[in-house]
C-alpha positions in Angstrom: -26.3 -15.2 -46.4 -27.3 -14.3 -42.6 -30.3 -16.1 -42.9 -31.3 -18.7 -40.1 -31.4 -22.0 -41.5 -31.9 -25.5 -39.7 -28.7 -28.2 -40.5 -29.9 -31.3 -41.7 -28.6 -34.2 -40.3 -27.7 -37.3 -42.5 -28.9 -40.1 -43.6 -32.5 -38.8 -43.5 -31.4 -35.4 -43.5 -34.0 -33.8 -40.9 -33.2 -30.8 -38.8 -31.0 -32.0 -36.3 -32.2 -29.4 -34.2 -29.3 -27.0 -34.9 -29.4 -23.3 -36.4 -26.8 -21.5 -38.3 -26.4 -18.8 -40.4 -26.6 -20.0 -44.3 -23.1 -18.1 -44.8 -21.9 -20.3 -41.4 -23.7 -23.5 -42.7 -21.9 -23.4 -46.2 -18.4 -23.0 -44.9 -18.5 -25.6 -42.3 -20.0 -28.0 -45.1 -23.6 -28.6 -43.7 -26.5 -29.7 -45.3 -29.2 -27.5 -45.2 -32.7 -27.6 -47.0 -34.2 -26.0 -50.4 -37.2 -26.1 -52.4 -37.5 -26.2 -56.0 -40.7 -25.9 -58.0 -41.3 -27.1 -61.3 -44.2 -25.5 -63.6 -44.6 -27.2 -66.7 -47.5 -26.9 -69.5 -49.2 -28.0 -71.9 -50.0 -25.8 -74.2 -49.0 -25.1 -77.5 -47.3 -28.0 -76.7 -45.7 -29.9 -73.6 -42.8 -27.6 -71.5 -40.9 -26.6 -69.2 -41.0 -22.6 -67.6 -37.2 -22.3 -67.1 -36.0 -19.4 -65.2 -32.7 -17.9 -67.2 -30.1 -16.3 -64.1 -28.7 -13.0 -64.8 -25.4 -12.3 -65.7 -24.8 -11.1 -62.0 -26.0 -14.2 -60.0 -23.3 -15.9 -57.7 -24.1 -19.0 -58.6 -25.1 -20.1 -62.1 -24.6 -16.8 -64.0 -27.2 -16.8 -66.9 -27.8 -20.7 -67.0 -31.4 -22.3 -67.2 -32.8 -23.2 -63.9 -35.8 -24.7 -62.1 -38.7 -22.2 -62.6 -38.5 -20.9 -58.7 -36.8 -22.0 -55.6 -35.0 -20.8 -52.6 -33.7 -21.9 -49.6 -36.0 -22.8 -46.6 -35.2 -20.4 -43.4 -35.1 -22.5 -39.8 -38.2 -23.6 -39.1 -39.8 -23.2 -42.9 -42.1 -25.8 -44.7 -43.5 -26.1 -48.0 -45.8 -23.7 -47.4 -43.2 -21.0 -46.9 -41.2 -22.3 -50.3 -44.6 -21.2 -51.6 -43.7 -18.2 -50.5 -40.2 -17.8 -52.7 -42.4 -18.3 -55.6 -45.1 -15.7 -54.9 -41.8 -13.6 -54.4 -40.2 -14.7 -57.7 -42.5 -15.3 -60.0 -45.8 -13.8 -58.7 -48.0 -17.0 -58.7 -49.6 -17.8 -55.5 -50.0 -21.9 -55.9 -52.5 -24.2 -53.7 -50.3 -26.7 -51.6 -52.6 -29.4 -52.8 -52.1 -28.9 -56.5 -48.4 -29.5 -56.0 -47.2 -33.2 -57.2 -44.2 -34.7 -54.7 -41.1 -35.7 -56.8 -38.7 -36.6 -53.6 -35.5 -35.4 -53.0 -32.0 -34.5 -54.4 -28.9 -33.7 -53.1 -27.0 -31.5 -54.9 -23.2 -29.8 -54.1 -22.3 -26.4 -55.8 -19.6 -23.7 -56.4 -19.8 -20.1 -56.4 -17.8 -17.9 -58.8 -15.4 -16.9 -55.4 -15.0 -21.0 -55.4 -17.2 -21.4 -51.7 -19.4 -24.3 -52.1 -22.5 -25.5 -51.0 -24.6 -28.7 -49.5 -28.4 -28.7 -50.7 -31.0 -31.2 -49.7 -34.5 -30.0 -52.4 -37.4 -31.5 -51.9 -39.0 -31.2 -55.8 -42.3 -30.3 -56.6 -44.7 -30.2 -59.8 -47.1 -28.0 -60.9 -49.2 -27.9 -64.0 -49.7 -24.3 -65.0 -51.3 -23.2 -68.3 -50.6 -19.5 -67.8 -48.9 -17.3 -70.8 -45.6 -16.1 -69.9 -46.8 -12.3 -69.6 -48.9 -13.4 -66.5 -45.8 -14.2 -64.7 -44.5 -11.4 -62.5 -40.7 -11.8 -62.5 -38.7 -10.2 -59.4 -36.1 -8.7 -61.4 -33.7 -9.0 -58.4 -34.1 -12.7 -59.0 -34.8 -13.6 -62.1 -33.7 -12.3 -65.5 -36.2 -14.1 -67.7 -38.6 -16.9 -68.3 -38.9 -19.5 -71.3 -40.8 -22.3 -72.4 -38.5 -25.5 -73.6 -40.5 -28.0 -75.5 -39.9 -31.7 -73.6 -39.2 -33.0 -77.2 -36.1 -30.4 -77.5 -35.0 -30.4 -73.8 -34.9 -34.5 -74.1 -32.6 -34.4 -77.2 -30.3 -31.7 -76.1 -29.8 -33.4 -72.9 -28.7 -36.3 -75.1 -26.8 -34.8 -77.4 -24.4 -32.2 -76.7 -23.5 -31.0 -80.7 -27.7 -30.4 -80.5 -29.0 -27.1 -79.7 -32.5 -24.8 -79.5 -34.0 -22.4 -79.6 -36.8 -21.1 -76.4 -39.0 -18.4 -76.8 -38.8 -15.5 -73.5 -39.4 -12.9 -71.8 -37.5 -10.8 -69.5 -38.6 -9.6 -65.6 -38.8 -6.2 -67.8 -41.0 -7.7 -70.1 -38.9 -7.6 -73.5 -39.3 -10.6 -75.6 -36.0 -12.9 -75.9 -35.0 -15.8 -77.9 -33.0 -18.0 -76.2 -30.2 -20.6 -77.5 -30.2 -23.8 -75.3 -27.4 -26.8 -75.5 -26.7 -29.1 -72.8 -24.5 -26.7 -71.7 -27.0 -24.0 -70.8 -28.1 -25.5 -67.3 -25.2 -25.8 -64.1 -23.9 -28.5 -63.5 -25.4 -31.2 -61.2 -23.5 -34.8 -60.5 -27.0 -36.5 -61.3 -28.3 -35.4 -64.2 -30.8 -33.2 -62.8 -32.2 -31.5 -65.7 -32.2 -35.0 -68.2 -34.3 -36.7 -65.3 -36.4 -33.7 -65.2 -37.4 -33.8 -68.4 -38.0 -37.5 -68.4 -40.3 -37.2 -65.3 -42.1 -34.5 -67.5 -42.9 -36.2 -70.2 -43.5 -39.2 -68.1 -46.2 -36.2 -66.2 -47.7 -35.6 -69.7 -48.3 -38.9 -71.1 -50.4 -39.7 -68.2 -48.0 -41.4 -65.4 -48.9 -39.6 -62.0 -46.7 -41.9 -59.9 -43.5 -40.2 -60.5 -40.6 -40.2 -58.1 -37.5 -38.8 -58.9 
């Protein structure tokens, strides 16, 4: 939280050329910048790598999440969200293979009740990688599972729906894992529904995808 990060001013929410700490930024309701990457495959079938939270997190306590992300430090650029996935997830991605979604905004609360003002710039990435090849920093992240875009489609339409992912945990241990609509946080837009749309939008051959 006494990371430098760059305020983004509104309504095209570019550094405004002012720095604060992220804990400063949150409580005087800024904006400040994050990057969110999501890896999808296609094989044994089209999916999602969702990143479970642990129990512990601050925010989001054992939900299902983007597959990495992180907030960008002043003066950071894609490049350096590459970074926060190299850290996370151990994957070390070309900028050029990423696909451009846009930009969200997002506003969240912490279990003490502080909130947050995100601007994420989204990004896509086709990896065909097992799960074991993933590295998972266990300070981060708790697990990794593949959702079919079939199942994550119909549970984000039906909440009496549920399903069940296939894991494994940062220490490796497989983990079967029950998602419902209720399994991602919360987000004012319907951030994971649209996610999987623009997935299986991805898989049936549409590259000109914009959140």
């Amino acid at each position: 939280m006494d990371e430098k990060v760059d305020i983004l001013k509104p309504p095209l929410f570019i550094p405004s050329g002012q720095v604060k700490t992220r804990k400063q930024a949150y409580s005087d309701g800024d904006w400040i910048g994050t990057f969110n990457l999501w890896v999808v495959t296609r094989s044994p079938e089209p999916a999602i790598i969702y990143q479970q939270r642990g129990p512990d997190m601050a925010w989001a306590p054992n939900k299902l999440d983007v597959t990495a992300g992180g907030h960008l430090q002043a003066g950071e650029r894609l490049t350096d969200g590459l970074r926060e996935v190299e850290e996370e997830l151990g994957k070390h991605y070309d900028p050029s293979q990423l696909l451009k979604l846009g930009r969200k905004l997002y506003v969240g609360y912490n279990n003490d009740g502080s909130s947050h003002n995100n601007i994420i710039d989204l990004y896509l990435i086709e990896d065909g990688s097992l799960l074991n090849t993933y590295i998972q920093q266990k300070e981060e992240v708790y697990a990794l599972c593949a959702c079919p875009v079939s199942e994550l489609l119909r549970v984000n339409q039906d909440e009496a729906y549920s399903f069940t992912a296939a894991g494994l945990t940062a220490e490796g241990k497989p983990i079967n894992i029950t998602v419902g609509k209720q399994s991602f946080p919360e987000n004012w837009d319907d951030y994971h529904y649209k996610m999987a749309i623009l997935v299986d939008r991805y898989f049936k051959g549409d590259k000109n995808l914009l959140y």
